[in-house]
C-alpha positions as CSV (number, residue, x, y, z in Angstrom):
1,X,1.2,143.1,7.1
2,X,1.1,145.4,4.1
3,X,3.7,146.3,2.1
4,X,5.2,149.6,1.7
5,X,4.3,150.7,-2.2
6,X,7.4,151.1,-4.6
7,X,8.1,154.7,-5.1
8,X,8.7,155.6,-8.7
9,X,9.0,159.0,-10.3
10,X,8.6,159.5,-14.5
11,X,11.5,161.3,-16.1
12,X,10.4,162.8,-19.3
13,X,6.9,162.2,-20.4
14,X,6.4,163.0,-23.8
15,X,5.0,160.4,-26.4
16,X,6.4,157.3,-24.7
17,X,6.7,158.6,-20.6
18,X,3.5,159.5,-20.6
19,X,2.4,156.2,-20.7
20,X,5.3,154.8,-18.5
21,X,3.2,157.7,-15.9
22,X,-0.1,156.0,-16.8
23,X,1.0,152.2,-16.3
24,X,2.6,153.3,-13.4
25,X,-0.5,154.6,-11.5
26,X,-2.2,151.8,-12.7
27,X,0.1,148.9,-10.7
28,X,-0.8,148.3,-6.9
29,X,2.4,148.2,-5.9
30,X,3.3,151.3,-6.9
31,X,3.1,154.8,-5.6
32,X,4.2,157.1,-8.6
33,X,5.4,159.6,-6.3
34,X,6.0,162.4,-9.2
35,X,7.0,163.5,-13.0
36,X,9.3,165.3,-13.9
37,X,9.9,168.0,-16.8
38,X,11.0,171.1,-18.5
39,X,7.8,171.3,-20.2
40,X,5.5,173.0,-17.3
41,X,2.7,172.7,-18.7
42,X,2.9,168.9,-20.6
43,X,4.2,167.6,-17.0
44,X,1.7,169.3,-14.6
45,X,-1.3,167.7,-16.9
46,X,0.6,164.5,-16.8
47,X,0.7,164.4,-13.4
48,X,-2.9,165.4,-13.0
49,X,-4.0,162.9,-15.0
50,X,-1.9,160.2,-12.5
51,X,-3.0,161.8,-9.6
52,X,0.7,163.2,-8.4
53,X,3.0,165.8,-8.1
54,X,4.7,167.7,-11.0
55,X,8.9,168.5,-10.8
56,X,10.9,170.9,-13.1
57,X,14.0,169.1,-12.2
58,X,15.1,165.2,-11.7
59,X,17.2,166.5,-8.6
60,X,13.7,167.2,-6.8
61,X,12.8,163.8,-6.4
62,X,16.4,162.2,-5.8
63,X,15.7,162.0,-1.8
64,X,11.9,160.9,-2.6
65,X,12.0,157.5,-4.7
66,X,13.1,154.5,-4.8
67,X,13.1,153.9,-9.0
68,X,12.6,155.8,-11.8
69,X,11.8,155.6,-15.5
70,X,14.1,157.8,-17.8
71,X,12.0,158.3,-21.0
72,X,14.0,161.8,-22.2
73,X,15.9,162.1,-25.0
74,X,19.1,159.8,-25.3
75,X,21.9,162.8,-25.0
76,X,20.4,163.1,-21.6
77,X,20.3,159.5,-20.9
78,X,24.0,159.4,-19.4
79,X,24.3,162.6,-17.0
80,X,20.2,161.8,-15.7
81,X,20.9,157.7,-14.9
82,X,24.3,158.3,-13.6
83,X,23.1,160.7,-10.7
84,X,19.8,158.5,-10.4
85,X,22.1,155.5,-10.0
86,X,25.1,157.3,-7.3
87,X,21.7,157.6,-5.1
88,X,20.8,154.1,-5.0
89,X,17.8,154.7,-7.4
90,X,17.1,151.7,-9.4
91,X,16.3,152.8,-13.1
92,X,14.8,151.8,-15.9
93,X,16.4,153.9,-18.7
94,X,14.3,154.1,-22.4
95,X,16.6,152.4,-25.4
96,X,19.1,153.2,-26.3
97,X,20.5,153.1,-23.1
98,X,23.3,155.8,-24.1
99,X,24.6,157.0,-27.0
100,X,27.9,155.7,-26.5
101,X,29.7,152.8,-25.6
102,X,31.7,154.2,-23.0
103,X,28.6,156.1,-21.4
104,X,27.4,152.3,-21.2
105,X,30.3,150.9,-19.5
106,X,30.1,153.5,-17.0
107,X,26.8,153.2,-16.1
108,X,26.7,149.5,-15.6
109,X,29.6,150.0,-13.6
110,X,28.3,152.6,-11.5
111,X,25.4,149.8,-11.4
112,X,27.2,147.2,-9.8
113,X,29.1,149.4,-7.2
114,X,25.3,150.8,-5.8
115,X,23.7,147.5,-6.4
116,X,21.4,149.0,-8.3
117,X,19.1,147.7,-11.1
118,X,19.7,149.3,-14.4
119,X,17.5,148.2,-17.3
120,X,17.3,149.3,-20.8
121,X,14.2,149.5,-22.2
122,X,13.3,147.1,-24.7
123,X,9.6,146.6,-25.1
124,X,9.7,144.3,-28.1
125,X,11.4,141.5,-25.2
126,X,8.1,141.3,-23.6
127,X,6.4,141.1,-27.1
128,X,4.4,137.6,-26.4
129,X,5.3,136.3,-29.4
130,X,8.8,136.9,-29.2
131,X,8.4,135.2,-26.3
132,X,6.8,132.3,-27.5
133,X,9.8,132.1,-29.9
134,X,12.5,132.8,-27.2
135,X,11.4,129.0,-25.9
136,X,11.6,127.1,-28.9
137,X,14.5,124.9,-29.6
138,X,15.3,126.2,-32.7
139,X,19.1,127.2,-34.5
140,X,18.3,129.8,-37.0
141,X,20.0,130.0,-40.0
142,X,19.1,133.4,-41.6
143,X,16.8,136.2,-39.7
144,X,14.9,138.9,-41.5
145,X,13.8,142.4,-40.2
146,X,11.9,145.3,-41.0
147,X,11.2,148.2,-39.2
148,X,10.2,151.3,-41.1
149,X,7.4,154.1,-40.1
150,X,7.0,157.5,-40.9
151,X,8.6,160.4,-39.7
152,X,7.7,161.9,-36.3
153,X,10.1,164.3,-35.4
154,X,10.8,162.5,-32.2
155,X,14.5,161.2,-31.8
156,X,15.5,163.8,-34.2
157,X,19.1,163.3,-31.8
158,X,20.0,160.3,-33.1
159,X,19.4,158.6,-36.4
160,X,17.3,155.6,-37.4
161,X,19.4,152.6,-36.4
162,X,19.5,154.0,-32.3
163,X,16.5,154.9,-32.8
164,X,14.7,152.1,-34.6
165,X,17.0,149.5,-35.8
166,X,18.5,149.4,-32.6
167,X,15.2,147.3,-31.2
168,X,15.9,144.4,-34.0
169,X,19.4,144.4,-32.8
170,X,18.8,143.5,-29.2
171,X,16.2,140.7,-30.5
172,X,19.0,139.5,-33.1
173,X,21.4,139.3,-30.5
174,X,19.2,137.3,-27.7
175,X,18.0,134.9,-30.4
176,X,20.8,134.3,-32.1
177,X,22.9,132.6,-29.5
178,X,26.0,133.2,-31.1
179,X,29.3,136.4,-31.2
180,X,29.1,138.7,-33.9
181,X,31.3,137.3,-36.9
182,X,31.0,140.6,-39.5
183,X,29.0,143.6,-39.9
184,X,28.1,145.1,-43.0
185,X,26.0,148.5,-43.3
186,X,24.6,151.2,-45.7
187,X,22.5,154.0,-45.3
188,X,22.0,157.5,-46.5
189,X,19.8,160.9,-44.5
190,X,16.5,161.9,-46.5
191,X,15.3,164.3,-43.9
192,X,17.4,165.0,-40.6
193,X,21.0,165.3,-40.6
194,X,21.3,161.6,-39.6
195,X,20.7,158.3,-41.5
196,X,17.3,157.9,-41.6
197,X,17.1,154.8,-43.7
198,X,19.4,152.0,-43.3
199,X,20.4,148.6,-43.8
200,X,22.8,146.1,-41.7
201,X,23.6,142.4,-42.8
202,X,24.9,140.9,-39.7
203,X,27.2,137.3,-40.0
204,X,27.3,135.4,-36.9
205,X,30.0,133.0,-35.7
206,X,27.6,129.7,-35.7
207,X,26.5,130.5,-39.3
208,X,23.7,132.6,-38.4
209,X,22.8,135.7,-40.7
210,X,20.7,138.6,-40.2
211,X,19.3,141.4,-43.0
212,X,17.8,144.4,-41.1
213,X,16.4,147.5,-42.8
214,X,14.8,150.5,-40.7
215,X,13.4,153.5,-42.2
216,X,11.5,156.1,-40.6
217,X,10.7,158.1,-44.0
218,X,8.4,155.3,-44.8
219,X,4.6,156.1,-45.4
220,X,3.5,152.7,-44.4
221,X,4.4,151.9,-41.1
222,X,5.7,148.1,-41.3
223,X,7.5,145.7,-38.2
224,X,8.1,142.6,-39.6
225,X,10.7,139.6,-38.3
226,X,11.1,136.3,-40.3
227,X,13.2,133.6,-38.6
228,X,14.2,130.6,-40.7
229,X,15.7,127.8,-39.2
230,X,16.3,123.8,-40.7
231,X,12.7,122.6,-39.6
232,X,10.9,125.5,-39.3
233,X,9.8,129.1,-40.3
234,X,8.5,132.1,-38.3
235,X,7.0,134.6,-39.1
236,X,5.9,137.6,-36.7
237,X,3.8,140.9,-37.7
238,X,4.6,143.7,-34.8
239,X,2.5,146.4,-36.3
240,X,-0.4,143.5,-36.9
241,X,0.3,141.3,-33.5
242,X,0.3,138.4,-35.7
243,X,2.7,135.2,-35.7
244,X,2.8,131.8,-37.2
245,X,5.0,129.1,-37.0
246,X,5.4,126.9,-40.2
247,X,7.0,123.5,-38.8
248,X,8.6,120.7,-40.8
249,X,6.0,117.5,-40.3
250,X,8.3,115.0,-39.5
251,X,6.3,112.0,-40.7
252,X,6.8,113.8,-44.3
253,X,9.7,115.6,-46.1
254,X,10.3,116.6,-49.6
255,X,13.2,114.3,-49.6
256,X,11.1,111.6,-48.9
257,X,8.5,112.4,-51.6
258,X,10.2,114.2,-54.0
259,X,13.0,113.1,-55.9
260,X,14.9,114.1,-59.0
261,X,12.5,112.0,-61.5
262,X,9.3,114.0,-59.5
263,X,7.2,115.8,-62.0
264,X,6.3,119.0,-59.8
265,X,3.6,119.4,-62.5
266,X,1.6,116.7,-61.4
267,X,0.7,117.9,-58.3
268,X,-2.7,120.0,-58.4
269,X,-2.0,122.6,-55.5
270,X,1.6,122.9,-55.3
271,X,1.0,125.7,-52.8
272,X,-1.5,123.6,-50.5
273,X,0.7,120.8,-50.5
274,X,4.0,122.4,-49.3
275,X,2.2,124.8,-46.7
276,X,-0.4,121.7,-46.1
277,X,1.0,118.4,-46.0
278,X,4.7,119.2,-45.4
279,X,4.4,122.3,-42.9
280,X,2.3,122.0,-39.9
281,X,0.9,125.6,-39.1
282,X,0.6,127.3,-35.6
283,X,-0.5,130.3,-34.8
284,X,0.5,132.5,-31.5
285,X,-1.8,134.3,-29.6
286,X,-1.2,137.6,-29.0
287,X,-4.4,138.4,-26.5
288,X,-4.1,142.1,-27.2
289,X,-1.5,142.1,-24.1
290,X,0.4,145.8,-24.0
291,X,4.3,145.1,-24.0
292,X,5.2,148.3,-22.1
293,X,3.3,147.1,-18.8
294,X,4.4,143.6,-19.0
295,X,8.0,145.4,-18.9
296,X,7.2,147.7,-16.2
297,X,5.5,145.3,-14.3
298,X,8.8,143.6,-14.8
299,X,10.7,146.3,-13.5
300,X,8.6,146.4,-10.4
301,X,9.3,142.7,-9.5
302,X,12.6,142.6,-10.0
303,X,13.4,145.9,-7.4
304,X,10.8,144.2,-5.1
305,X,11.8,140.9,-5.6
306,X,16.0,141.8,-6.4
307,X,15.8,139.6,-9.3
308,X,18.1,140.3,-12.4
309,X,16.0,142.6,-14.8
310,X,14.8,140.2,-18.3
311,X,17.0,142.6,-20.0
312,X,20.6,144.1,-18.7
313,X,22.7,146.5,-18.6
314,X,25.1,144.4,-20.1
315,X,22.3,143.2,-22.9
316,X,22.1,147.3,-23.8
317,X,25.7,147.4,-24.4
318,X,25.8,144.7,-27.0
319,X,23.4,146.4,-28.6
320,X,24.9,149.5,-28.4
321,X,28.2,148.0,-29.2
322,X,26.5,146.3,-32.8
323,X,25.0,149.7,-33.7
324,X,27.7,152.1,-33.1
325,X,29.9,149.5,-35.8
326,X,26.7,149.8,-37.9
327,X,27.0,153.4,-37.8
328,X,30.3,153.5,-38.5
329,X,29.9,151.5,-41.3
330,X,27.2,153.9,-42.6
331,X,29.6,156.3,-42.6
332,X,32.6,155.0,-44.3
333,X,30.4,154.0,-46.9
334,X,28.9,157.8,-47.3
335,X,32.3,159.1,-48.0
336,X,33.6,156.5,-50.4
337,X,30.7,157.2,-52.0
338,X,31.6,160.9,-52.0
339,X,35.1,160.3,-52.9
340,X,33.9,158.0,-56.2
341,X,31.1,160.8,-57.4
């Protein structure tokens, strides 16, 4: 007996939905039954290119699928998911999830009540070596991020830390394993009306901390993570898809072979003997593997399967709920600085 094809529609397909439209005519089990918008002329040569129908308006296709990707700009994320979601469409809705808090809540309870599937979209989860990471026993002790690229003129809605930032945060938050203890933020606007460069250090209750910068007036695009725990260091290039693990050899310690009397001097390569003898190296493999199908392949399981999505609604809220206090601190510290000039 053959299955009946999951029967998805694309909401939005500029830079990023056009490739949600892509993957999804690429995956057997789904008929990508239409896209959808405003742009006439963007969304009919999307939809050519996927070999499917072209809609002006979301409400076209509400009585036609089954799921949908929302990939439009984030003060539409709310009013689009919410109707999606009263008509038992399972969505998968492009970070951030809303712009608020309480637009959150709502949504995840609207979830619950149509047993529906809401997922935020983000891609760096399915990143292979985060995770690789994700199933190591390890208890960080001090996390650091950067995430800075040039500007696109995309997002221009929100500023850099829902827009970029806001990806470290959800990673930060899943590898931590620990409640947010304090929050400190600064950041200032260069181009847009918004902060587009900004900095959060991020105190956890078990100890943890986390330094995360995002830029998007960089010229050198850069997505960096560096996780330090007691026995072991990580290291993971986004931009690059390169990782290494440095791990602790547990047959030898610089306790155990250097003491207070220890010349350092004396030894030839201090360099080759720290990242040699003491650290054991391992590299993860990233197999060119494309995150965004690995999540919508994800996506596709869980409404076929009615598994729990790898991220939540629940998950997006956290996030959301770190970088709203992030903004906030932003902002207090624009106007103290204002009121001190």
């Amino acid at each position: 007996m053959t299955l009946e094809k999951l029967k998805i529609a694309v909401i939005g397909v500029g830079h990023l939905g056009k490739e949600h439209a892509r993957i999804y005519s690429e995956i057997p089990e789904v008929n990508l039954v239409g896209i959808v918008d405003i742009n006439k002329d963007t969304g009919e040569a999307v939809a050519q290119r996927c070999n499917t129908k072209y809609y002006s308006s979301f409400k076209e296709i509400l009585n036609k699928v089954n799921a949908a990707s929302v990939v439009v700009p984030t003060r539409f994320h709310y009013e689009i998911t919410k109707e999606l979601l009263k008509n038992g469409i399972h969505v998968l809705v492009e970070k951030p999830m809303t712009g608020t808090v309480s637009e959150a809540e709502d949504l995840i309870k609207l979830s619950k009540e149509t047993s529906t599937i809401l997922q935020p979209g983000y891609i760096e989860r399915f990143n292979p070596a985060i995770e690789a990471i994700q199933k190591l026993d390890v208890s960080l002790k001090f996390i650091e991020c950067h995430r800075l690229s040039p500007f696109t003129f995309r997002s221009a809605d929100i500023g850099v830390v829902l827009d970029l930032m806001i990806h470290d945060i959800d990673i930060i938050l899943d590898l931590s394993k620990s409640k947010v203890k304090k929050i400190d933020a600064v950041g200032v606007s260069v181009i847009s009306d918004k902060e587009d460069i900004a900095n959060a250090r991020i105190q956890f209750e078990n100890g943890c901390v986390a330094n995360i910068t995002a830029s998007r007036v960089s010229f050198e695009p850069m997505r960096k993570i560096r996780l330090f725990s007691e026995n072991s260091y990580i290291s993971l290039d986004y931009h690059k898809q390169e990782a290494i693990i440095y791990k602790k050899s547990p047959e030898l310690t610089p306790k155990s072979i250097i003491t207070e009397n220890t010349d350092v001097s004396t030894i030839k390569d201090l360099k080759n003997f720290v990242f040699g003898d003491l650290l054991k190296i391992e590299r993860i493999k990233m197999n060119n593997q494309e995150p965004l199908r690995k999540e919508l392949e994800s996506f596709v399981s869980c409404v076929n399967n009615g598994k729990q999505p790898v991220v939540s609604g629940e998950d997006g809220i956290k996030a959301i709920k770190v970088a709203t206090i992030i903004k906030e601190e932003i902002n207090k510290n624009l106007k103290l600085a204002n009121v001190s000039c």
